[in-house]
PyMOL commands that place a pseudoatom at each C-alpha (Angstrom):
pseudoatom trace, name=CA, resn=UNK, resi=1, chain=A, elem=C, hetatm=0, pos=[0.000, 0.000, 0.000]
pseudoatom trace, name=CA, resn=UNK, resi=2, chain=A, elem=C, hetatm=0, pos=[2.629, 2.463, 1.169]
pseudoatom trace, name=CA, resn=UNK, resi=3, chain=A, elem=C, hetatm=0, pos=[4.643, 2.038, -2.756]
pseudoatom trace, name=CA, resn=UNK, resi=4, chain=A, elem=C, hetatm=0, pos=[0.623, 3.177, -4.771]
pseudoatom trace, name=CA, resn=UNK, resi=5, chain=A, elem=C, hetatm=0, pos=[-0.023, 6.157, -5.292]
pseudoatom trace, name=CA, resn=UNK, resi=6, chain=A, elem=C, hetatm=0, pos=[-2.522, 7.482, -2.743]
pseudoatom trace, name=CA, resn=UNK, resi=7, chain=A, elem=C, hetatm=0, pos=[-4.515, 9.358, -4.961]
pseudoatom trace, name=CA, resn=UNK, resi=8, chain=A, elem=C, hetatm=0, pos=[-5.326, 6.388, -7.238]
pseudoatom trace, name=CA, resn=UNK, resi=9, chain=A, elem=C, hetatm=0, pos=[-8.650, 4.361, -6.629]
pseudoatom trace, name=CA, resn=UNK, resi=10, chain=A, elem=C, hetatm=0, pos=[-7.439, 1.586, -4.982]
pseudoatom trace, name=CA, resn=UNK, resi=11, chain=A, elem=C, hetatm=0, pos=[-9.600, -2.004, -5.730]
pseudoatom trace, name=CA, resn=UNK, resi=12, chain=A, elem=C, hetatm=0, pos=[-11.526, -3.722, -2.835]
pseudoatom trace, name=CA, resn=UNK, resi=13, chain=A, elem=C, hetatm=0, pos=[-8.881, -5.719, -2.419]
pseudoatom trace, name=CA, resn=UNK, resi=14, chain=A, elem=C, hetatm=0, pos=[-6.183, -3.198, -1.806]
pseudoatom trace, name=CA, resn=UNK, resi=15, chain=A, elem=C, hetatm=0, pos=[-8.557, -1.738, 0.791]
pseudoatom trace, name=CA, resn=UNK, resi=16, chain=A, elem=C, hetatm=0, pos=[-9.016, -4.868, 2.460]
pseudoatom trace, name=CA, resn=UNK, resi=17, chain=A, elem=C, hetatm=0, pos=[-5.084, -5.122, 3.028]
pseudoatom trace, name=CA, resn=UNK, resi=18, chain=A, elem=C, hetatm=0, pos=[-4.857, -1.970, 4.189]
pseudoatom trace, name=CA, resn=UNK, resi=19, chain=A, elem=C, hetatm=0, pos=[-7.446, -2.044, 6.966]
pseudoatom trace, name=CA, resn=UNK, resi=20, chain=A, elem=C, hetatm=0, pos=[-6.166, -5.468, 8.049]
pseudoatom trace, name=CA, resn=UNK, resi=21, chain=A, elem=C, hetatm=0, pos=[-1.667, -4.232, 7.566]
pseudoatom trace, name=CA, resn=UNK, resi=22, chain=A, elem=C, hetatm=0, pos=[-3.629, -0.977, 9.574]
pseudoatom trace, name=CA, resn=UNK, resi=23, chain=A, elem=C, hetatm=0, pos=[-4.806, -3.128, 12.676]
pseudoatom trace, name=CA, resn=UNK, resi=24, chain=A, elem=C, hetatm=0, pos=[-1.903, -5.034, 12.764]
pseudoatom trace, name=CA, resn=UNK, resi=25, chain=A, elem=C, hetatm=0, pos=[0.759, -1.565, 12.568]
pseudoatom trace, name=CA, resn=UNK, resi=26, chain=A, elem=C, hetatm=0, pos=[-1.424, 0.071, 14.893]
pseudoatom trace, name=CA, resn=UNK, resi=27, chain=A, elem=C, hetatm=0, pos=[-0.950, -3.377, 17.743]
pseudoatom trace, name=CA, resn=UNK, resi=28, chain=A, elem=C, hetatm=0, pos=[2.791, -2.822, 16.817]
pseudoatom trace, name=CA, resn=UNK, resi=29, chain=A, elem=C, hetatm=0, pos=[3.389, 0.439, 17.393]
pseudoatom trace, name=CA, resn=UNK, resi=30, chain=A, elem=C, hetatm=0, pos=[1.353, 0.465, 20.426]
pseudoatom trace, name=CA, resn=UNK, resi=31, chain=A, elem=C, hetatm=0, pos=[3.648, -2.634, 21.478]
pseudoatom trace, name=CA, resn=UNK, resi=32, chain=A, elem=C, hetatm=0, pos=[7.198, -1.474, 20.552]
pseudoatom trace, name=CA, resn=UNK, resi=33, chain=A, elem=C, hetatm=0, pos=[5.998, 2.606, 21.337]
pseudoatom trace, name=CA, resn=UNK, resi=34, chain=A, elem=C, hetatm=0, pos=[6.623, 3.758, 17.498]
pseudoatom trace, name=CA, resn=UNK, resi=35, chain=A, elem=C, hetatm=0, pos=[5.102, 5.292, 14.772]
pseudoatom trace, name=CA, resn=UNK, resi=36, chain=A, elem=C, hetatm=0, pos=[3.246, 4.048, 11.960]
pseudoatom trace, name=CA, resn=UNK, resi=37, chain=A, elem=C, hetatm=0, pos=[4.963, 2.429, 8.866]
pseudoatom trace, name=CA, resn=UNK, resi=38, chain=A, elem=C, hetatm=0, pos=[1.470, 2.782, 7.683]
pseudoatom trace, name=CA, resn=UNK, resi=39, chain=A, elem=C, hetatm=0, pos=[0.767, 5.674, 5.380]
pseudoatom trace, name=CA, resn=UNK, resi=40, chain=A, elem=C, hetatm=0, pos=[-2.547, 7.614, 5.865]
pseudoatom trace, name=CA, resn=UNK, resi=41, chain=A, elem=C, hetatm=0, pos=[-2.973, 9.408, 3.146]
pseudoatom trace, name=CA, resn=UNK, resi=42, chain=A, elem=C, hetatm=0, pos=[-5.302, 7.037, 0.477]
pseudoatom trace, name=CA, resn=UNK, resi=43, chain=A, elem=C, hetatm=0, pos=[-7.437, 8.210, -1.140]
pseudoatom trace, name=CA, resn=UNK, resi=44, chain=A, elem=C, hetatm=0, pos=[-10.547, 6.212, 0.373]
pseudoatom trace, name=CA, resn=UNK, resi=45, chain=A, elem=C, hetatm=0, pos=[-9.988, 7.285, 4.155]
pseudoatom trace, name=CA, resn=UNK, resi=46, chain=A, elem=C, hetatm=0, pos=[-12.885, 8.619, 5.324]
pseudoatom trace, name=CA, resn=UNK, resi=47, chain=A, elem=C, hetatm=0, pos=[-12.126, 11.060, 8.385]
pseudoatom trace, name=CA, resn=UNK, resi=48, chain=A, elem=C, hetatm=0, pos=[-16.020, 12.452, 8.626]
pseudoatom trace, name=CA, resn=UNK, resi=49, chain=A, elem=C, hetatm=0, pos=[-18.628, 11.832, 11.478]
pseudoatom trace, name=CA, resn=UNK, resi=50, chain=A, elem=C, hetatm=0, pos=[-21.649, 11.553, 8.920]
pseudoatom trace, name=CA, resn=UNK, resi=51, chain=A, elem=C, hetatm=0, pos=[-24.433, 9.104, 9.082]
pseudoatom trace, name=CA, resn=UNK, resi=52, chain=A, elem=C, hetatm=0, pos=[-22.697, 5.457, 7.673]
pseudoatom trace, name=CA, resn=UNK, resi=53, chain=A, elem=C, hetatm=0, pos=[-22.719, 1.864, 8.509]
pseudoatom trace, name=CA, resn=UNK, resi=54, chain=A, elem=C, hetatm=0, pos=[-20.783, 0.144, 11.478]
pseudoatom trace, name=CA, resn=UNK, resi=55, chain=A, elem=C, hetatm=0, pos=[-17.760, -0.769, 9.148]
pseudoatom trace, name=CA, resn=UNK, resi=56, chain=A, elem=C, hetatm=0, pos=[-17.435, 2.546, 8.199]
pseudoatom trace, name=CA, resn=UNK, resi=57, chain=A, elem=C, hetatm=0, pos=[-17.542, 3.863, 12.111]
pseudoatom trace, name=CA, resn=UNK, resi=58, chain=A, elem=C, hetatm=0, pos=[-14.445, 1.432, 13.372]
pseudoatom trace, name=CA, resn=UNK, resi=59, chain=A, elem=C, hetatm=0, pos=[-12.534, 2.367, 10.087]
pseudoatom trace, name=CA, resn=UNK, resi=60, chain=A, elem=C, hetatm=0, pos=[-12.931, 6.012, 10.835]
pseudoatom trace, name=CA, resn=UNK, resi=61, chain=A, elem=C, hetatm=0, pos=[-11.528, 5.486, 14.791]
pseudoatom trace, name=CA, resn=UNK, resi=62, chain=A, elem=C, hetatm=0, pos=[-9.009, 3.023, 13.666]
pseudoatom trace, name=CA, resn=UNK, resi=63, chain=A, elem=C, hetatm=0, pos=[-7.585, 5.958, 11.319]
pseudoatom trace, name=CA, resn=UNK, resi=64, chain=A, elem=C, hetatm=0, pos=[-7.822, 8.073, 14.325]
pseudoatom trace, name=CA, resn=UNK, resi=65, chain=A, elem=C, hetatm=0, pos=[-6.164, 5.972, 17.051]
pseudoatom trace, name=CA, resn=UNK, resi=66, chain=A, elem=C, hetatm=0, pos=[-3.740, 5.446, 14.275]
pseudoatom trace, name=CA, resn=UNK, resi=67, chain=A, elem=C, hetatm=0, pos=[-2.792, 9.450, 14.291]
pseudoatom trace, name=CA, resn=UNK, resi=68, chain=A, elem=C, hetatm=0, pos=[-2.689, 9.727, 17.659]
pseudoatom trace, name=CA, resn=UNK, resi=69, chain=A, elem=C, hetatm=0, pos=[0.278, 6.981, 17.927]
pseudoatom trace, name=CA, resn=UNK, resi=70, chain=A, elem=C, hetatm=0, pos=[1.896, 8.996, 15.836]
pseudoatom trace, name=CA, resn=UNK, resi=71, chain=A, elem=C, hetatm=0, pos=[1.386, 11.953, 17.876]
pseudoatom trace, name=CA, resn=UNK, resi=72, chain=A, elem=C, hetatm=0, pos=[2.613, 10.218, 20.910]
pseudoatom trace, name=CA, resn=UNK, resi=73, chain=A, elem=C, hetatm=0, pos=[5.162, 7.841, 19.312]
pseudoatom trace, name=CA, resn=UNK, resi=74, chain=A, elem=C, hetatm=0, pos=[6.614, 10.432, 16.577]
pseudoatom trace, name=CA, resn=UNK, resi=75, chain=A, elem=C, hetatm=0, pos=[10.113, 11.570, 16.820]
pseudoatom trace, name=CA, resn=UNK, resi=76, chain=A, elem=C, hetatm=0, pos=[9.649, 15.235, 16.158]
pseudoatom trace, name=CA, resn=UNK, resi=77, chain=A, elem=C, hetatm=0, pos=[7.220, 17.291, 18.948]
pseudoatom trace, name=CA, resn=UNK, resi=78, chain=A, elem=C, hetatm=0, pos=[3.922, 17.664, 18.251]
pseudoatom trace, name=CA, resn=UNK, resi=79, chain=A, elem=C, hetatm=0, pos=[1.931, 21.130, 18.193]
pseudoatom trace, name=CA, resn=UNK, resi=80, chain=A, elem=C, hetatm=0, pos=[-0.678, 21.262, 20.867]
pseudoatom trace, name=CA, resn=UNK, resi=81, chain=A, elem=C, hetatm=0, pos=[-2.918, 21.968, 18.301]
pseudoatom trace, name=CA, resn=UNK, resi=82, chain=A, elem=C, hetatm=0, pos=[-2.711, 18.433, 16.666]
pseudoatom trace, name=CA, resn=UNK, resi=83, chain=A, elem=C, hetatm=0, pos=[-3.346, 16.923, 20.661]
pseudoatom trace, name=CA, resn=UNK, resi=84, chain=A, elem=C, hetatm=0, pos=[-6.572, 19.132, 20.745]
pseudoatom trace, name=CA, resn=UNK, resi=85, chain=A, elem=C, hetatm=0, pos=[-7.893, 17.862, 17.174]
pseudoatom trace, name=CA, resn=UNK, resi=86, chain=A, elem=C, hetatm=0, pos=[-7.013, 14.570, 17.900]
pseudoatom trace, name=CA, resn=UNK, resi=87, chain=A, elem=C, hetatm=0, pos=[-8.727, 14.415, 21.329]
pseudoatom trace, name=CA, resn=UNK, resi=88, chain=A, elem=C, hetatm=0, pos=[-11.764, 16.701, 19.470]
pseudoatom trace, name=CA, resn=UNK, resi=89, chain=A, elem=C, hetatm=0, pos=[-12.233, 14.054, 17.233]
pseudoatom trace, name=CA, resn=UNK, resi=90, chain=A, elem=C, hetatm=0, pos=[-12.462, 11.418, 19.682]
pseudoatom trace, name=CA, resn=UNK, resi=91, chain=A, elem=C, hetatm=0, pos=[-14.750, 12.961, 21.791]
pseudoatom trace, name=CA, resn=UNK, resi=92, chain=A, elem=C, hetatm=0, pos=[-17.267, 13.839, 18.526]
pseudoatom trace, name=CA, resn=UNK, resi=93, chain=A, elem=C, hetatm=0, pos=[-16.718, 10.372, 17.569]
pseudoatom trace, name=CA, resn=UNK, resi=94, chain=A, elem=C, hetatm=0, pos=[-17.742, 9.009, 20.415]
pseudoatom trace, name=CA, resn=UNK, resi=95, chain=A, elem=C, hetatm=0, pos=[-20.959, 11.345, 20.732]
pseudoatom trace, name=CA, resn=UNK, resi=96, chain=A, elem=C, hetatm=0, pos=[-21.805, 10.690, 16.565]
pseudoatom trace, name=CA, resn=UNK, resi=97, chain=A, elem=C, hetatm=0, pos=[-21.699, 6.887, 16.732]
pseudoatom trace, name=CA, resn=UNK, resi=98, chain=A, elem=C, hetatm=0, pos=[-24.993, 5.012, 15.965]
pseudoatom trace, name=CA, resn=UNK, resi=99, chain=A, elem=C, hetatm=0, pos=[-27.048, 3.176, 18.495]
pseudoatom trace, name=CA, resn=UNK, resi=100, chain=A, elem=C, hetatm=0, pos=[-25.735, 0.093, 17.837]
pseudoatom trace, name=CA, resn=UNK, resi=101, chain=A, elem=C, hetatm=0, pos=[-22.263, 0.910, 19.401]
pseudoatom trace, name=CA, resn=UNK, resi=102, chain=A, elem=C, hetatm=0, pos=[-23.758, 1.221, 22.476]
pseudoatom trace, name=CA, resn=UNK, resi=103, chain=A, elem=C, hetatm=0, pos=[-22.981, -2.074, 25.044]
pseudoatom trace, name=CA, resn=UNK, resi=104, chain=A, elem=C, hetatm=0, pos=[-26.498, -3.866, 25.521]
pseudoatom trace, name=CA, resn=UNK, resi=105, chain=A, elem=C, hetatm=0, pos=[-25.526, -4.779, 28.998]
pseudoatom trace, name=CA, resn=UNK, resi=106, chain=A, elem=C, hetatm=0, pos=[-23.143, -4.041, 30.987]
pseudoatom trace, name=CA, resn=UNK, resi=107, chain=A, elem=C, hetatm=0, pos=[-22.101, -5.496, 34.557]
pseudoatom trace, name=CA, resn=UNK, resi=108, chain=A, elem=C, hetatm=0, pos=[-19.306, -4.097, 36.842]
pseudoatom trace, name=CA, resn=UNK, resi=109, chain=A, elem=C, hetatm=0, pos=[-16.906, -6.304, 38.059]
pseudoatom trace, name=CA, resn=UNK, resi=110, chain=A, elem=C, hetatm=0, pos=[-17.650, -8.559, 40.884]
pseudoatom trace, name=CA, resn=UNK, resi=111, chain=A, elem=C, hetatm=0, pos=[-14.551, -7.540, 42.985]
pseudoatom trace, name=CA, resn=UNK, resi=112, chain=A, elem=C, hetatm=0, pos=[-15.541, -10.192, 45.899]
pseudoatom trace, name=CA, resn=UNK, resi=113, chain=A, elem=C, hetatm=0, pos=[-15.489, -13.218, 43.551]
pseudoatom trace, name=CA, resn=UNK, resi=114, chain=A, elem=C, hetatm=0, pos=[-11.767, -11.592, 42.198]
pseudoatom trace, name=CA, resn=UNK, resi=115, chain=A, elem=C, hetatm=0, pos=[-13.349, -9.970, 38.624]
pseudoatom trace, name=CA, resn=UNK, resi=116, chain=A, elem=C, hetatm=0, pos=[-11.459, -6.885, 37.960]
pseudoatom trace, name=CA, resn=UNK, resi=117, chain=A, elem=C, hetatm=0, pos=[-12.817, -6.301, 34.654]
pseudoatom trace, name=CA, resn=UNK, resi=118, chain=A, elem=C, hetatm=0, pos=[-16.551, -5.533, 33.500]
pseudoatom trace, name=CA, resn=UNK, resi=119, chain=A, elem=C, hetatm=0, pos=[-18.825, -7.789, 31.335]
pseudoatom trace, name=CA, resn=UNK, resi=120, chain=A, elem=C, hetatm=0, pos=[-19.838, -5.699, 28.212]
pseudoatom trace, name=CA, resn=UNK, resi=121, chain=A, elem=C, hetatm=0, pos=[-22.159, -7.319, 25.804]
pseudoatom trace, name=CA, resn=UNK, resi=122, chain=A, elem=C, hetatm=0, pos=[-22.159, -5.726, 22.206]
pseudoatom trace, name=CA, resn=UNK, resi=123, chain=A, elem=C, hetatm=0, pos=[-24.710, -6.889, 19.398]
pseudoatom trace, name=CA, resn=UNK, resi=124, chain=A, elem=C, hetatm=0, pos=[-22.815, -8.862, 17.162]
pseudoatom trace, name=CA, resn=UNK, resi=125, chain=A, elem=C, hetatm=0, pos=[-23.739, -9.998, 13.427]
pseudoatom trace, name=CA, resn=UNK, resi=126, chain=A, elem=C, hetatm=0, pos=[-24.476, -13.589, 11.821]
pseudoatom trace, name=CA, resn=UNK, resi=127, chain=A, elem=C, hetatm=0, pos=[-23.247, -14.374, 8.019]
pseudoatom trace, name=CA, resn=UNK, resi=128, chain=A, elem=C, hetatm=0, pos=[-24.855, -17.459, 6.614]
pseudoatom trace, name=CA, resn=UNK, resi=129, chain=A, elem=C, hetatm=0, pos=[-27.443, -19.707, 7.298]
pseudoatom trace, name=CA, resn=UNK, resi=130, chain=A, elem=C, hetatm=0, pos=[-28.162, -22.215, 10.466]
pseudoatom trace, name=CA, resn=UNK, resi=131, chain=A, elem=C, hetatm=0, pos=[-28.633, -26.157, 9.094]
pseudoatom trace, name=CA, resn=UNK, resi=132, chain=A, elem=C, hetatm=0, pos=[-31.919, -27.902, 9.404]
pseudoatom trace, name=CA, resn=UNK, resi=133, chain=A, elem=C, hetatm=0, pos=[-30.452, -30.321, 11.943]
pseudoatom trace, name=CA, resn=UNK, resi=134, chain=A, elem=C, hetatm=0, pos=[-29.020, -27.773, 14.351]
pseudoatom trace, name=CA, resn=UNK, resi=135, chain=A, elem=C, hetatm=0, pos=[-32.454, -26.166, 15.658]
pseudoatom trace, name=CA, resn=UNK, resi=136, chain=A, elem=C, hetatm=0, pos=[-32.988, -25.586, 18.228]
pseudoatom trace, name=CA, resn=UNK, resi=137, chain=A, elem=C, hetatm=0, pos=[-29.424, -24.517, 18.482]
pseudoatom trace, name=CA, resn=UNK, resi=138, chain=A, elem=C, hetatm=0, pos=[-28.680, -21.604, 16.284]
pseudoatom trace, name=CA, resn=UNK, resi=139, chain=A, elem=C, hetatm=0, pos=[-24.706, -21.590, 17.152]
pseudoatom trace, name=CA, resn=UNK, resi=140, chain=A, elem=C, hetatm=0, pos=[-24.692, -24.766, 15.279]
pseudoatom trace, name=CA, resn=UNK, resi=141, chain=A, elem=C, hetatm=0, pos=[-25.114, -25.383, 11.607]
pseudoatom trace, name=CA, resn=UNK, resi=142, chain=A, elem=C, hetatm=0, pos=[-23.273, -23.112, 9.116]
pseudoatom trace, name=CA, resn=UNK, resi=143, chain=A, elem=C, hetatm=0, pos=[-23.417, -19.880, 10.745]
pseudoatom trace, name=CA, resn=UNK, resi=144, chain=A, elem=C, hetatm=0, pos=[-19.748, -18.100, 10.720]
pseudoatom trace, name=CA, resn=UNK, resi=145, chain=A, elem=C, hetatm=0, pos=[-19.486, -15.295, 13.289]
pseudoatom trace, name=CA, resn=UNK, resi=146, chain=A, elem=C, hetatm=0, pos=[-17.594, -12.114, 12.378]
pseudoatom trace, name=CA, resn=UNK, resi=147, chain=A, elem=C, hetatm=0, pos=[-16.165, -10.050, 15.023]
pseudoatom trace, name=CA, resn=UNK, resi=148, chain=A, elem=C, hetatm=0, pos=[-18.405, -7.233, 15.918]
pseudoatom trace, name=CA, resn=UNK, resi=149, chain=A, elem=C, hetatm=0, pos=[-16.997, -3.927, 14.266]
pseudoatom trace, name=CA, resn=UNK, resi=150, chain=A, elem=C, hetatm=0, pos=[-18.520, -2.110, 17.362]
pseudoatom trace, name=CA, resn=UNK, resi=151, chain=A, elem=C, hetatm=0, pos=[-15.938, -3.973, 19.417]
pseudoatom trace, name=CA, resn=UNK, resi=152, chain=A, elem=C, hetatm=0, pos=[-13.221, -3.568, 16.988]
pseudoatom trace, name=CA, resn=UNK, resi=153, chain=A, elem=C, hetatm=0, pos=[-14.182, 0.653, 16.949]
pseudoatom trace, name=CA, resn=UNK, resi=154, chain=A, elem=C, hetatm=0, pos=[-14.373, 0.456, 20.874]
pseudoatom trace, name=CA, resn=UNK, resi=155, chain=A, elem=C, hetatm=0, pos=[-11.333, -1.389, 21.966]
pseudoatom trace, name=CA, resn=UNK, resi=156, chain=A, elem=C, hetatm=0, pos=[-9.485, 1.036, 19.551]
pseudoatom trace, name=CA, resn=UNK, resi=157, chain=A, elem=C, hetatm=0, pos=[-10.920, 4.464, 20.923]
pseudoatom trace, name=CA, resn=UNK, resi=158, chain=A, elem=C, hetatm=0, pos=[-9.938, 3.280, 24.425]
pseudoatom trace, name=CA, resn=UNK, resi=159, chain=A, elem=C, hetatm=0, pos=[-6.080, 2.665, 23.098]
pseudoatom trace, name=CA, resn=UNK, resi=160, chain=A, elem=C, hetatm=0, pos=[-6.309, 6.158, 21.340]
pseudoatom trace, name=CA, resn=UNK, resi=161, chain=A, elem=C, hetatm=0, pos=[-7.830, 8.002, 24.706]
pseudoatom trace, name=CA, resn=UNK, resi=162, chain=A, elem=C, hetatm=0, pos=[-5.367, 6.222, 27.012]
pseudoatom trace, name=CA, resn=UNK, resi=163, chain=A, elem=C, hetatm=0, pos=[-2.721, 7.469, 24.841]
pseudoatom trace, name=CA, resn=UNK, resi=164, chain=A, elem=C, hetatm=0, pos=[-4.257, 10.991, 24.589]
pseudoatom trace, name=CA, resn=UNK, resi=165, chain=A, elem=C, hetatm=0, pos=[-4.434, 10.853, 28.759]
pseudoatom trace, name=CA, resn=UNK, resi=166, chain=A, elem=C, hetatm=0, pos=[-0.635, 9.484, 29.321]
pseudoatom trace, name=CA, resn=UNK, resi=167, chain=A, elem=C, hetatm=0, pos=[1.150, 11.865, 26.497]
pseudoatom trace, name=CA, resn=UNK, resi=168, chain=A, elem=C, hetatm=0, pos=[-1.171, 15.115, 26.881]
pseudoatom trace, name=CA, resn=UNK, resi=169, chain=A, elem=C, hetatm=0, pos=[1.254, 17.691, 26.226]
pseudoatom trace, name=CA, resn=UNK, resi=170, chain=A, elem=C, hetatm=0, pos=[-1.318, 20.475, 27.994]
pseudoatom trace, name=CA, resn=UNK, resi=171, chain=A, elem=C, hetatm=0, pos=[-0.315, 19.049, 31.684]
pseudoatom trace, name=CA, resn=UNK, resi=172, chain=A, elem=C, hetatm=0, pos=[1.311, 20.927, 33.991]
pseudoatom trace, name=CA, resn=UNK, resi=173, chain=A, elem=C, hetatm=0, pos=[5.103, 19.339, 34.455]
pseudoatom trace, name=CA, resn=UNK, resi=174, chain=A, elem=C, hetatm=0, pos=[6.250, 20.829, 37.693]
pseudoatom trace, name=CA, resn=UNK, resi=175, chain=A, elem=C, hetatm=0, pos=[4.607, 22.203, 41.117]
pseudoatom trace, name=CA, resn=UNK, resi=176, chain=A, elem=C, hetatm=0, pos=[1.390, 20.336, 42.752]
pseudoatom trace, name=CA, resn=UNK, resi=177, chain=A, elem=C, hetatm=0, pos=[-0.609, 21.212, 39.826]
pseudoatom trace, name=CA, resn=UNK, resi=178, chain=A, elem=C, hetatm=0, pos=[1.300, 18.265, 37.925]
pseudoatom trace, name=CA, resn=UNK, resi=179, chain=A, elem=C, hetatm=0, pos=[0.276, 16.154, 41.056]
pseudoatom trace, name=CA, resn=UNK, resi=180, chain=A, elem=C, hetatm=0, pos=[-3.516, 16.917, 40.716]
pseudoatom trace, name=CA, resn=UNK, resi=181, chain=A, elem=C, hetatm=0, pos=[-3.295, 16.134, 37.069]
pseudoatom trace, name=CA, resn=UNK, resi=182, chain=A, elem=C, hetatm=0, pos=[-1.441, 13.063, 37.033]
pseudoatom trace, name=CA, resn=UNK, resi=183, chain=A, elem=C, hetatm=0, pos=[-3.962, 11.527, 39.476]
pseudoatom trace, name=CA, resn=UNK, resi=184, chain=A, elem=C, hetatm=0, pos=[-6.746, 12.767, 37.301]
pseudoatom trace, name=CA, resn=UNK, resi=185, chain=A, elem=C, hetatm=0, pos=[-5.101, 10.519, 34.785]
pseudoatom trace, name=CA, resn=UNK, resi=186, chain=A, elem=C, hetatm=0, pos=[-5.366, 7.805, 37.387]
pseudoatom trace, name=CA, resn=UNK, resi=187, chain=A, elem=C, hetatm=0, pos=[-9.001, 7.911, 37.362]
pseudoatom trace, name=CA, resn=UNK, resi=188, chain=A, elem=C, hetatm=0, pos=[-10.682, 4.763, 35.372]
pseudoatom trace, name=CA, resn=UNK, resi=189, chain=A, elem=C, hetatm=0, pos=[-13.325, 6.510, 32.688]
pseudoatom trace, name=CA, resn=UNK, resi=190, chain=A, elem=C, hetatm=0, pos=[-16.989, 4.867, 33.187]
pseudoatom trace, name=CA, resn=UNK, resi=191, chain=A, elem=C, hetatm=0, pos=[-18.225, 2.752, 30.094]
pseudoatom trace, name=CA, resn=UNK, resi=192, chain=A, elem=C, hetatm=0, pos=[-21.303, 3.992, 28.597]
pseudoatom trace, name=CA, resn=UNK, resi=193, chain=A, elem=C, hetatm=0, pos=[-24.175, 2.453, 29.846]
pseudoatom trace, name=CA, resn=UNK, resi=194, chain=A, elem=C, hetatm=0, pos=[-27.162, 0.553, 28.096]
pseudoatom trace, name=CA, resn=UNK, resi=195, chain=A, elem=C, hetatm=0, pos=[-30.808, 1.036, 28.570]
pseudoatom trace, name=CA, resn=UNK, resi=196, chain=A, elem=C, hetatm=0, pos=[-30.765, -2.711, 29.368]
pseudoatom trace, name=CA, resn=UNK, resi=197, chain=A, elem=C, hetatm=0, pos=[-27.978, -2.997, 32.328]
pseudoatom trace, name=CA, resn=UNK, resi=198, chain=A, elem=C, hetatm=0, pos=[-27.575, -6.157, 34.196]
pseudoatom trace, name=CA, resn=UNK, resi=199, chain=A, elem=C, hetatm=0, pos=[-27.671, -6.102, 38.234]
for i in range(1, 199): cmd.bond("trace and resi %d" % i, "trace and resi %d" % (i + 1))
show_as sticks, trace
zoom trace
């Protein structure tokens, strides 16, 4: 991807190689604390918050996560300015995404049994067709789950704001003011909750 042009039209192939080389340089970099080797300049990037479907919604924060390692991972310093679009577009990301990003139930950890993370249920989507012999049980047959794009989108905006919180160039770096902000950082950010919440 990175040796084509960006401006050409790139075939659904090509696309599909970039968005899964994307996922894969954006684990890596967050691993090994490095930029992108990833160019983001094609062509068919779509940076907007407009109505579209769910694939279109995790592409969009996957491109964004993706500048914000190289904000934080870059080798030159970064304007503040970049930090507040980056962190802008999060935030309007997170307010423009459709209803069916939302968790359907959430339950906090159970800290007495030893759970220290939350059970989040996202709606998820079927391809294919269940076999007469597996009813009553749908998860049998020829059904072929996909992993829910909401999840992918999710998982991805967390990386991006936990990057945004640790390398936020705006906090104070001396005096007790850098104290109260650093343990602001400390602070765990609440998931969303569903209209259908588990006890």
């Amino acid at each position: 991807m990175n040796a084509q042009d960006p401006s050409l039209p790139a075939s659904g192939l090509r696309q599909a190689s970039f968005w899964i080389g994307l996922r894969q340089d954006i684990y890596m970099a967050f691993v090994n604390q490095r930029p992108l080797k990833t160019k983001l300049d094609h062509s068919f990037i779509d940076r907007s918050l407009t109505p579209a479907d769910d694939d279109t919604w995790a592409k969009r924060i996957l491109i964004n996560t993706a500048e914000i390692e190289n904000f934080c991972f870059g080798d030159n310093e970064q304007p503040v300015s970049t930090y507040r679009r980056l962190k802008e577009y999060d935030e309007s990301w997170l307010d423009s995404r459709p209803l069916s990003w939302l968790p359907l139930s959430y339950r906090a950890p159970d800290e007495a049994c030893g759970e220290v993370f939350p059970e989040i249920w996202y709606m998820n989507h079927a391809v294919g067709t269940p076999s007469p012999d597996s009813a009553p049980n749908l998860l049998l047959g020829t059904w072929k789950w996909q992993l829910c794009d909401a999840v992918i989108g999710i998982v991805h905006s967390i990386i991006g704001r936990v990057l945004l919180m640790c390398y936020n160039p705006t906090l104070p770096r001396i005096g007790p003011t850098h104290k109260n902000a650093l343990e602001e950082v400390e602070v765990i950010p609440t998931i969303p909750s569903s209209t259908n919440s588990t006890e």
